[in-house]
N, C-alpha and C positions, 0 to 999 in steps of 0.2 A: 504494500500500500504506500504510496507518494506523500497522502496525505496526512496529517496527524492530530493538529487542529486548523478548528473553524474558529474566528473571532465574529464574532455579531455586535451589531451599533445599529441603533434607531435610523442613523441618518448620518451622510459626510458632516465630519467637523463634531461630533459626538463624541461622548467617550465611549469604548468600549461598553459593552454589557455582559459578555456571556461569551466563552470560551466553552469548547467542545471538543475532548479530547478521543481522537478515535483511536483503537488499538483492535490486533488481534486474536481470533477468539476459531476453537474449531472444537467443535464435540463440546459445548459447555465449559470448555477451559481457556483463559483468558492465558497469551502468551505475550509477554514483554517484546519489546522490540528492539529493544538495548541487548536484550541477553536471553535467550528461548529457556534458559534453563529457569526462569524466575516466571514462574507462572501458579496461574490458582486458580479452581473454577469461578466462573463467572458471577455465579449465586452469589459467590462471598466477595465480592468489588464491591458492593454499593451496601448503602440501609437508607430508612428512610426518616429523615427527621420529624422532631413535634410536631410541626408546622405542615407534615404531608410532602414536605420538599425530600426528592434524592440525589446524594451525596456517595463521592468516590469514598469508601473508607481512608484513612489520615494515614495509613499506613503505605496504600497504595500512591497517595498523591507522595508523601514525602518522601517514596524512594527514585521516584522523579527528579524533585527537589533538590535530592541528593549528589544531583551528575556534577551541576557546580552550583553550589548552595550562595546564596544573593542574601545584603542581612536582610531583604522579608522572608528568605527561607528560614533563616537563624531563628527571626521571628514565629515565624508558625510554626516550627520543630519546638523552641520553649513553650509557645503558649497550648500545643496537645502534648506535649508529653505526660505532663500530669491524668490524662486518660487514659493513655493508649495499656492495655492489660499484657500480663508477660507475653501471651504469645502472640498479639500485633508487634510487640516489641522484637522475640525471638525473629519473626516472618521480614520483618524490617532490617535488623542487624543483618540475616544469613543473605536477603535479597543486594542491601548495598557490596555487600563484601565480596560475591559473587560476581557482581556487573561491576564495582568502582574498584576494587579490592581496599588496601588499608583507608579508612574514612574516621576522622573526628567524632559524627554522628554514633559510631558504635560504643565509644565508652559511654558517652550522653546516654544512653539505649538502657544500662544496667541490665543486660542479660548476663546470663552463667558465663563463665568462661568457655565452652565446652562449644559457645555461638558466636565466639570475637574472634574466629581465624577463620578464612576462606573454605567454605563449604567444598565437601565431593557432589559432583555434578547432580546426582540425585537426591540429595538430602533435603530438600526442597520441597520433595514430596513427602517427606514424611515428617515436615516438621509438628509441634502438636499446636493445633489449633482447632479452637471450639469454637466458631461465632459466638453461640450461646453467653461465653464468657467476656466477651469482650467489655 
């Protein structure tokens, strides 16, 4: 795919409103495009907030983020991490370290040790994660 985002605006001379991030997906499972081995099914990308609105999960947007982090990334990586539960954390840690390898964000991350060194290609899949828990 060429494309990756779409920005949308009311009209020329407008600001921005709505960025539209597309990736790939086959059988239910979303595949990064940075790196094939950093993938998850699609189910668990998104939830839906109070308000009815859906949102990329924090995990998935900030391994994005990650490629070269801008201080509103610094920004939005402090202001979720106080949410983000161990295994968005563990899923985040294994995914930068994979695609970016050594990154700053992993100590921030406070995962076990056992998720702060470069995954084997498939661990990915079997990292633990439970939506339920998040």
């Amino acid at each position: 795919m060429g494309i990756h985002d779409i920005w949308c605006r009311p009209g020329p001379g407008t600001p921005w409103r709505i960025q539209i991030m597309l990736d790939e997906a086959q059988d239910g499972l979303w595949v990064s495009r940075r790196d094939t081995a950093v993938h998850r099914p699609v189910a668990e990308l998104g939830a839906i907030g109070a308000g009815g609105i859906p949102y990329v999960t924090p995990e998935v947007l900030l391994y994005y983020k990650a490629k070269k982090p801008r201080p509103k990334d610094e920004t939005d990586l402090s202001a979720v991490l106080p949410f983000l539960a161990p295994a968005q954390r563990i899923w985040l840690a294994t995914a930068i370290l994979e695609t970016y390898g050594a990154h700053p964000w992993v100590d921030r991350l406070d995962v076990p040790e056992q998720y702060r060194r470069p995954p084997q290609r498939d661990l990915l899949d079997e990292l633990p994660y439970d939506w339920e828990q998040r």
